[in-house]
C-alpha positions in Angstrom: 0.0 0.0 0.0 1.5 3.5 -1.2 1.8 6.1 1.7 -0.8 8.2 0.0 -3.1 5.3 -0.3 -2.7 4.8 3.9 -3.1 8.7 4.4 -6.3 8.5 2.8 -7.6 5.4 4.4 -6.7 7.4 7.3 -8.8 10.1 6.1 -11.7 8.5 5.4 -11.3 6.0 9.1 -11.4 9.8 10.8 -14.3 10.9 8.8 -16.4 7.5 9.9 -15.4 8.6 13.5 -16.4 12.3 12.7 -19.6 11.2 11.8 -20.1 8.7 14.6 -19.7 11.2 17.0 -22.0 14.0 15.3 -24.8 11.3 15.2 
């Protein structure tokens, strides 16, 4: 996995989270 392909699966894990919380 490239290191741009991890920073946006990082990405899209914290917006999951972001959303978990807002709900």
């Amino acid at each position: 996995m490239s290191e741009r392909e991890q920073y946006h699966h990082g990405d899209l894990r914290r917006a999951i989270m972001t959303a978990a919380v807002d709900t």
